[in-house]
Structure formats: structure tokens, C-alpha cells
C-alpha positions as CSV (number, residue, x, y, z in Angstrom):
1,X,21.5,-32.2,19.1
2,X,23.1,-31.4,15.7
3,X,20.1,-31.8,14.0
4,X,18.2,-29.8,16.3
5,X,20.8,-26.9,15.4
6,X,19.9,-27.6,12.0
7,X,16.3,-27.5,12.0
8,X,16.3,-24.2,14.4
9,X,18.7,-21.8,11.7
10,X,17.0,-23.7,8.5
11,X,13.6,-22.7,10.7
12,X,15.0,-19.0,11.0
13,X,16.0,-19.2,7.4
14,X,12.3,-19.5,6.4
15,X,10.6,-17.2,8.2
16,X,12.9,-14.2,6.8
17,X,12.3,-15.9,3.5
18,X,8.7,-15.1,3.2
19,X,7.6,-12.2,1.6
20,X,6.2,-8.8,3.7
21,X,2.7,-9.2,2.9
22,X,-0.3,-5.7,3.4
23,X,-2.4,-7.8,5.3
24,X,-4.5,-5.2,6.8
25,X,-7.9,-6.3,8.5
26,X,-5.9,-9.8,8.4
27,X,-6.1,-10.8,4.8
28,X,-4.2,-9.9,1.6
29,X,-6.1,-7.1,-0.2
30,X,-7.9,-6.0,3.0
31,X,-9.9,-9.5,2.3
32,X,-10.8,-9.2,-1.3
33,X,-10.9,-12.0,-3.8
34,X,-7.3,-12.2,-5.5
35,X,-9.0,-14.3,-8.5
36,X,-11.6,-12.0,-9.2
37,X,-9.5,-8.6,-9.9
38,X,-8.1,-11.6,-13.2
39,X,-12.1,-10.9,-13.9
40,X,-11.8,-7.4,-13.7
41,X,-13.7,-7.2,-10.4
42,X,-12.9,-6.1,-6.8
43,X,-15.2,-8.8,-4.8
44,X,-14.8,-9.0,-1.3
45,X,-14.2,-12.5,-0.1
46,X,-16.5,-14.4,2.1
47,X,-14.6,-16.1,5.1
48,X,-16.3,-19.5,4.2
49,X,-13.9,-19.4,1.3
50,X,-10.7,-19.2,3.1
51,X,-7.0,-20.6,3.0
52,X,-3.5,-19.4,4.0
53,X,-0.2,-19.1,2.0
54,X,3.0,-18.5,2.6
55,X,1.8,-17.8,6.4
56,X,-0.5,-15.1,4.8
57,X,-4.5,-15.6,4.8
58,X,-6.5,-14.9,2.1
59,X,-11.0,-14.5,1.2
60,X,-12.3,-16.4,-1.8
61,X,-15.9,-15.4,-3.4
62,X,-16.3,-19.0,-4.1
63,X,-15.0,-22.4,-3.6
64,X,-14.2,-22.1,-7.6
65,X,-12.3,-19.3,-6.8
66,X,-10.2,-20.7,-4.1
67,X,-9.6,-23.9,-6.0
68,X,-8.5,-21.6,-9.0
69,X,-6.1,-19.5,-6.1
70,X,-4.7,-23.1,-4.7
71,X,-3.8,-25.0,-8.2
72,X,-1.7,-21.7,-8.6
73,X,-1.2,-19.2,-6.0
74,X,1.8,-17.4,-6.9
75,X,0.0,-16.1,-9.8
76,X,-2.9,-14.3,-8.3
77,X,-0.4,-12.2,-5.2
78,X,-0.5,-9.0,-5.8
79,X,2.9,-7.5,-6.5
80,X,4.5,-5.6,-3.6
81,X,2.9,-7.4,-1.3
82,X,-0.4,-6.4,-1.7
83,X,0.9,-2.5,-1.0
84,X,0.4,0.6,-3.1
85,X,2.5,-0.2,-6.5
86,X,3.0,4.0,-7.1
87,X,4.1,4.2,-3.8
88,X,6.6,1.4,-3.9
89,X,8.5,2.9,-7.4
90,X,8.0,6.9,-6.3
91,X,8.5,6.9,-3.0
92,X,9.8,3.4,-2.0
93,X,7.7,2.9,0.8
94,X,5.2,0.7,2.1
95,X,1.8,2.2,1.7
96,X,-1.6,0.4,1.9
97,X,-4.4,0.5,-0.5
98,X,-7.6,0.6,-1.5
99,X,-8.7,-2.8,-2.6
100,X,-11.2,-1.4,-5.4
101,X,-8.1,0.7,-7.0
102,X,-6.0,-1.6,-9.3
103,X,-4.7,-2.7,-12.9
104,X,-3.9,-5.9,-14.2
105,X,-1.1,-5.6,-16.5
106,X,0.7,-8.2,-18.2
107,X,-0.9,-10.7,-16.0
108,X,-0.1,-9.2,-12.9
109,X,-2.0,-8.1,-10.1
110,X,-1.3,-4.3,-8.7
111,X,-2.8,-2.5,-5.8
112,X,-3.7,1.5,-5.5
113,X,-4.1,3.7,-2.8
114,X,-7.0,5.8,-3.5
115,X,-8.2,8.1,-0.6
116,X,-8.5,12.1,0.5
117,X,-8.7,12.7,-3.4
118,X,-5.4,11.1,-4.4
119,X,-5.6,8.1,-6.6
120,X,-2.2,6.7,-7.4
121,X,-3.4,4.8,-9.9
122,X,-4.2,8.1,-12.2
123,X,-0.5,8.8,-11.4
124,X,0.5,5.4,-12.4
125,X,-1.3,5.9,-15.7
126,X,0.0,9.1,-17.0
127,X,3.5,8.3,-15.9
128,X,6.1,5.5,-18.1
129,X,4.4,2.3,-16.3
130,X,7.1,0.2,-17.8
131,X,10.0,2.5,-16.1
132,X,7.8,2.8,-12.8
133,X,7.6,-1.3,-12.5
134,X,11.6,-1.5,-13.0
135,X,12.1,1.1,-10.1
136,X,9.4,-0.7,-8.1
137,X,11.2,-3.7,-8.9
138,X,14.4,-2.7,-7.7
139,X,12.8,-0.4,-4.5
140,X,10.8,-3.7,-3.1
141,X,14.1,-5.6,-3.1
142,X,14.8,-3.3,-0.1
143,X,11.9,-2.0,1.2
144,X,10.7,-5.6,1.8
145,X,13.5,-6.4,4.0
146,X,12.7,-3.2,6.8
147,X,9.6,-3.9,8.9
């Protein structure tokens, strides 16, 4: 029985470890192949190509590409969760995105919203990106916490 008590709260523990992931249409990045935006494309994935992580599903283009994903997936998650990086350091909310809008910078992944003529990634641009990643930084440790 003790161990049961254990295995329940180390259980709980988990689950409120895992990260809040934008998994709109039930993927990460609405579907779109994580290893490909390291190519400088926005591919959508193909759901023959297909594997979960960290309770989160994601689309691959190829089987090369979800090999590439599984020898190292913590590399290729978008940061924020997937959501809008602008939104996240200006506004500290969760916002989603457009899975064609993003930037790879310093070998990390970040998603845009990009609709009704507002691209944040413009905004992103012509803003201090280095100061916008430290408030997004310290905003996520917070917003990712509220559902």
C-alpha cells in the first residue's frame, strides 16, 4: 500500500511536469515537420511519419526526419510550446500560430502568429530579439503553469 501511495503522487508529479504544448489540430505546430523549419522549410507532416513525446504527438515528412526528431527530440520543440514567441514576451499569453511564420535563431525553433494582417514575427524583428527572448523566458515560467 505504501508503494502504491508512492507511485500515485510520483504519477501526479509527472504529469504537472510536462511542458503545455500548442497542440492545435492535435500535433505540435498544427502538424508540421519540427526537422524541417532546421532546413528552413514549413512542411507539413504526413501522419505515416508519426510519434509522440512528452505525451505530445508530432508529423514527420519522412522516416529520415523522424529518426533525426527521435535521436534528439528536445532539440527540434519549438520554444513556448509551440505558441506565438511575440506573444509570449509582449503580452505573456498563450497565443497560437501560424506554422509557416517562424525563425530559427541560435538553433532554436520559434513560432509566429501571422493572420488578419498582423505578423508578429515583423514585430519580433524590428524589436531587441535578444531582450524579447529574456522576457519570454521569464513570462513562460508562469504562463506555462495556468491552463
Amino acid at each position: 500500500m505504501k508503494y502504491l501511495i508512492y507511485i500515485f503522487f510520483f504519477g501526479i508529479f509527472i504529469t504537472q511536469a510536462q511542458t503545455d504544448y500548442n497542440t492545435k489540430k492535435g500535433f505540435l505546430a498544427e502538424g508540421y515537420d519540427v526537422v524541417s523549419y532546421f532546413e528552413n522549410k514549413a512542411e507539413k507532416g504526413n501522419k505515416k511519419y508519426t510519434t509522440t513525446f512528452d505525451g505530445t504527438r508530432f508529423k514527420f515528412t519522412s522516416q529520415t526526419h523522424l529518426d533525426t526528431f527521435k535521436a534528439n527530440p528536445k532539440q527540434y520543440i519549438p520554444q513556448y510550446g509551440g505558441y506565438c514567441a511575440y506573444a509570449v514576451a509582449e503580452k505573456a499569453k498563450k497565443v497560437s500560430v501560424d506554422p509557416e511564420t517562424f525563425e530559427i535563431r541560435d538553433g532554436k525553433l520559434y513560432l509566429f502568429y501571422n493572420s488578419w494582417g498582423i505578423n508578429t514575427l515583423k514585430s519580433w524583428l524590428e524589436k531587441d530579439v535578444n531582450q524579447l527572448i529574456i522576457k519570454a523566458d521569464q513570462s513562460w515560467k508562469f504562463i506555462s503553469e495556468k491552463d
